[in-house]
C-alpha positions as CSV (number, residue, x, y, z in Angstrom):
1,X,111.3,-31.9,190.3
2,X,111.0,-35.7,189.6
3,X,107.8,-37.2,189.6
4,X,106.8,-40.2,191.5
5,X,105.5,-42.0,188.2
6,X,109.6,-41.2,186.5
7,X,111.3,-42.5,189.1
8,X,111.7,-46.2,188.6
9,X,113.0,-45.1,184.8
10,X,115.1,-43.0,186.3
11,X,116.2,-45.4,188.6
12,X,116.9,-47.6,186.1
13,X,119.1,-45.3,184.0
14,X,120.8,-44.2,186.9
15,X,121.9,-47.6,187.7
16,X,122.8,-48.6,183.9
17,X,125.1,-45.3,184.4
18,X,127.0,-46.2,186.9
19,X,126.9,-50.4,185.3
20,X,127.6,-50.1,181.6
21,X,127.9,-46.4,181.2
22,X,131.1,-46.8,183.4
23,X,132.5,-49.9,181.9
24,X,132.1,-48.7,178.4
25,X,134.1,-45.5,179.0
26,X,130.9,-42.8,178.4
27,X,131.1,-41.8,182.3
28,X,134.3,-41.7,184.4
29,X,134.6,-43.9,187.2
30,X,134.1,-41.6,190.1
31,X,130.9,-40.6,188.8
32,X,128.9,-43.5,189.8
33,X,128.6,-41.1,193.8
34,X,127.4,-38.3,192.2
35,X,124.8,-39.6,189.3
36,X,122.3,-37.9,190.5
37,X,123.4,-34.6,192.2
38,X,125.4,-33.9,189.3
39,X,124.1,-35.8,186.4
40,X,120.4,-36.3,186.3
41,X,119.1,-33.6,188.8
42,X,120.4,-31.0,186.2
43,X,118.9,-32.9,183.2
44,X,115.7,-32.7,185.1
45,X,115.8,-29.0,185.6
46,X,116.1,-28.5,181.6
47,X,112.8,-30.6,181.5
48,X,111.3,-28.5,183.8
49,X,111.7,-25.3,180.7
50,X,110.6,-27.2,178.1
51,X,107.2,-26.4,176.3
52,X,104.7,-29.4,175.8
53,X,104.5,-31.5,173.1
54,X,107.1,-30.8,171.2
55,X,109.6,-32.6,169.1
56,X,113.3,-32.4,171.0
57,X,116.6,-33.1,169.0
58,X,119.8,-33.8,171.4
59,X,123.0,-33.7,169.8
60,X,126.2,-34.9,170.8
61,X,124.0,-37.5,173.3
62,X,126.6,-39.8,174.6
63,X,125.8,-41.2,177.7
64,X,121.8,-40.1,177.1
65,X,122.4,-36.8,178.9
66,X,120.1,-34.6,179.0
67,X,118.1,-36.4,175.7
68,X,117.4,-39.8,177.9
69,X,116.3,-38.1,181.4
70,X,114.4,-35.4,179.3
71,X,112.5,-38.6,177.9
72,X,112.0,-40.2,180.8
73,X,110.8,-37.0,183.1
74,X,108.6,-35.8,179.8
75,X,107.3,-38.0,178.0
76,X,105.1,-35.8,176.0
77,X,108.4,-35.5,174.4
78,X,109.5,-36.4,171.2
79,X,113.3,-37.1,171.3
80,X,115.5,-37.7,168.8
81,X,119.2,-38.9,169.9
82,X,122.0,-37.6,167.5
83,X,125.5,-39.1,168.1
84,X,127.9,-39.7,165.9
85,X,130.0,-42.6,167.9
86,X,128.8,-46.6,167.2
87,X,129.8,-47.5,170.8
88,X,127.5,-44.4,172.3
89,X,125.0,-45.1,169.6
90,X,125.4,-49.3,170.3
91,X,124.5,-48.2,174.1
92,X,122.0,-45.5,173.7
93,X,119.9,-48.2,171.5
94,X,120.4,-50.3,174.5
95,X,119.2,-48.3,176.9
96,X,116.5,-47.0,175.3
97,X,114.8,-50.6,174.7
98,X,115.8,-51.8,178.8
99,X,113.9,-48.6,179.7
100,X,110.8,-49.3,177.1
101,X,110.4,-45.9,176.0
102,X,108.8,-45.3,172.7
103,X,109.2,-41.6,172.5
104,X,112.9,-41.9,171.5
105,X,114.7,-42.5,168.2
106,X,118.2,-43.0,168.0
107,X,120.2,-41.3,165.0
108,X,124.0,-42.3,164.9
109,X,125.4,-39.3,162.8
110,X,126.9,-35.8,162.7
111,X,124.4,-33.0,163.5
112,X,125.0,-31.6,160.5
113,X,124.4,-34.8,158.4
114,X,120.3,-33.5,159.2
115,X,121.0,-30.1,157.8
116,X,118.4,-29.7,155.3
117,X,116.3,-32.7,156.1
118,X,115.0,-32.3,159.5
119,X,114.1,-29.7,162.0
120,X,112.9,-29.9,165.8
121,X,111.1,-27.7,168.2
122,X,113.4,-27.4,170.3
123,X,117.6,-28.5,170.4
124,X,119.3,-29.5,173.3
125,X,123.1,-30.2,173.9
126,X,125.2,-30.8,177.0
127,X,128.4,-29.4,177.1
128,X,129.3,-30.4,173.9
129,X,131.4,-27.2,171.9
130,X,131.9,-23.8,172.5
131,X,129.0,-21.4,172.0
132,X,130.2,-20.1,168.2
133,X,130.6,-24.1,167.0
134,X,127.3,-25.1,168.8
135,X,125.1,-22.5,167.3
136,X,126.8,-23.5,163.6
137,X,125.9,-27.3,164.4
138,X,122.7,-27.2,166.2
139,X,120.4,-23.6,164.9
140,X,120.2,-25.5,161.4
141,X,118.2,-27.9,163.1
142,X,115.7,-25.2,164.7
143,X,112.4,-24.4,163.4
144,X,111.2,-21.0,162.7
145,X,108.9,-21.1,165.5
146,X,111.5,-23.5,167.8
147,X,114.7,-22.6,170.1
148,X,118.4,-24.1,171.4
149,X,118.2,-24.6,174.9
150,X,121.6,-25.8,175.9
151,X,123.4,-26.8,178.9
152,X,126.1,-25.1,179.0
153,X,129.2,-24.1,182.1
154,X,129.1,-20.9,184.2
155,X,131.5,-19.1,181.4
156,X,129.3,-19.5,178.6
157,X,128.6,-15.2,179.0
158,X,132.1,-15.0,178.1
159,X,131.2,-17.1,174.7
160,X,128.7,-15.0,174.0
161,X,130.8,-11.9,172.4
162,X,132.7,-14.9,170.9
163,X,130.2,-16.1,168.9
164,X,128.5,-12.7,167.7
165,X,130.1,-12.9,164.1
166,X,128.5,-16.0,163.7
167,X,125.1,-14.7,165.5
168,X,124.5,-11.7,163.3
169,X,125.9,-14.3,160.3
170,X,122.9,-16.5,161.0
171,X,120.5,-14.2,161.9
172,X,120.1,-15.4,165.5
173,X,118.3,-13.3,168.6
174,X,120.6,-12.3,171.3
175,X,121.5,-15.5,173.6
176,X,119.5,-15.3,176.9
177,X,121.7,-17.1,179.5
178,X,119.6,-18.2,183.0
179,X,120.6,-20.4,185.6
180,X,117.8,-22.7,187.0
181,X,117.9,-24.4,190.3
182,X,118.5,-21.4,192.9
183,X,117.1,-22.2,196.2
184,X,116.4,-25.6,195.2
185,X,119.5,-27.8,194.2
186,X,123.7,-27.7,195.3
187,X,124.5,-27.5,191.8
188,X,123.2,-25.4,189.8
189,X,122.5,-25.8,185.5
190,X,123.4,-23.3,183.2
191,X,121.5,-22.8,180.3
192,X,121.4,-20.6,177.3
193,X,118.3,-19.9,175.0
194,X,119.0,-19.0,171.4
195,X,115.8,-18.5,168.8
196,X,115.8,-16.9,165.0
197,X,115.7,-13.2,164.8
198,X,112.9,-13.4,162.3
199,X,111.5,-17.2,162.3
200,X,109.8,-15.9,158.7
201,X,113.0,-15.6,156.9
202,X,114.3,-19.1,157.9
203,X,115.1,-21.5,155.1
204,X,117.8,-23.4,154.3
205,X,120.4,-23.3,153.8
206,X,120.4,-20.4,156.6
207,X,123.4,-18.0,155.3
208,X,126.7,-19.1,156.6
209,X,126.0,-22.8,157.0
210,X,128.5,-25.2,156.8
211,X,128.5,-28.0,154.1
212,X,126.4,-31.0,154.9
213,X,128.8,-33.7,155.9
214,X,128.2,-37.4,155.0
215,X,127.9,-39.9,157.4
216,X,127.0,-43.5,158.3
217,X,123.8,-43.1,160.0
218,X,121.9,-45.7,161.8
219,X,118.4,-47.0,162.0
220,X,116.5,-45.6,164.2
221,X,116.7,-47.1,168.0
222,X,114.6,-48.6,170.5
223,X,110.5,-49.4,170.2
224,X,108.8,-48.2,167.6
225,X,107.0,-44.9,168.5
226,X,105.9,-41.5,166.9
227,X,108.4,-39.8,164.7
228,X,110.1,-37.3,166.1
229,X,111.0,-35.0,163.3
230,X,111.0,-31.5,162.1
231,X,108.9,-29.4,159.9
């Protein structure tokens, strides 16, 4: 899953996980045993479906997971951070300069502050809202051409009939939910794929958006490196 030449990185965030991401408050404190099992093992299996250089938008980032190991494991990546929190946003900075990665870009902000100014292959998330409020926040940020791939719990197929108002609404395909890892891991990640129905019709705003919100966003974060950016 991991490759020999990730694993120091990954080392490295593992142990500034269970440091800082502990004292701060952006992992609980029991967490530190189970970093990898539960944490970054999973992350890693989200890499594992993502097409090749392509530009990645994470929202809702906190602690770096998935947008952080995605980087490291990938780093034909192009990853945009998106977090609206100064302390997560203080930290994510951090970590992405003690790790030296310059495929990463720190955004502290709403998701849908970039509605209308940005768009990203793909858009990844981490059990961060319901299916119906994610697809609101995150398919906005979705190329024609691109996809949602979140990480999501085992009930996210009972979601799915929750959020069809606001699938038809948008004109989203059906949600493909898969679970990776079988045969290979204890735990295993959930993930559900959500592209447009017909990527030609996509503009903005897509019908049914929500209002852009304002917000306070940040420079971008860490070493200077290509932009990762939409279309």
């Amino acid at each position: 899953m991991f490759s020999v030449e990730a694993l120091p990185g990954l080392e490295a965030y593992a142990a500034l996980l269970c440091d800082e991401g502990v004292v701060r408050g952006l992992i609980g404190p029991r967490e530190g045993d189970r970093i990898w099992d539960r944490h970054l093992v999973g992350c890693g299996l989200l890499a594992e479906v993502l097409p090749r250089d392509v530009a990645v938008c994470d929202i809702g980032s906190g602690a770096g997971l998935p947008g952080l190991v995605l980087a490291l494991t990938r780093p034909d990546l192009r990853v945009t951070l998106v977090e609206p929190l100064l302390r997560r946003t203080t930290y994510l900075e951090e970590a992405v300069d003690r790790l030296r990665l310059d495929n990463v870009e720190v955004v502290r902000g709403r998701a849908d502050a970039l509605h209308g100014e940005r768009r990203f292959d793909v858009v990844t998330s981490r059990a961060v809202a319901p299916l119906e409020r994610l697809l609101r926040w995150s398919m906005p940020l979705v190329a024609p051409d691109g996809v949602l791939l979140a990480m999501k719990g085992r009930s996210v197929a009972d979601e799915v009939p929750e959020a069809r108002g606001v699938i038809d609404e948008l004109g989203l395909s059906d949600p493909e939910v898969s679970v990776v890892g079988e045969g290979r891991v204890a735990e295993l990640t959930t993930v559900v794929r959500v592209a447009w129905a017909d990527p030609s019709s996509v503009g903005w705003p897509p019908p049914g958006a929500p209002r852009r919100a304002k917000s306070s966003r940040g420079r971008s974060g860490g070493r200077k490196g290509g932009r990762a950016g939409g279309r």
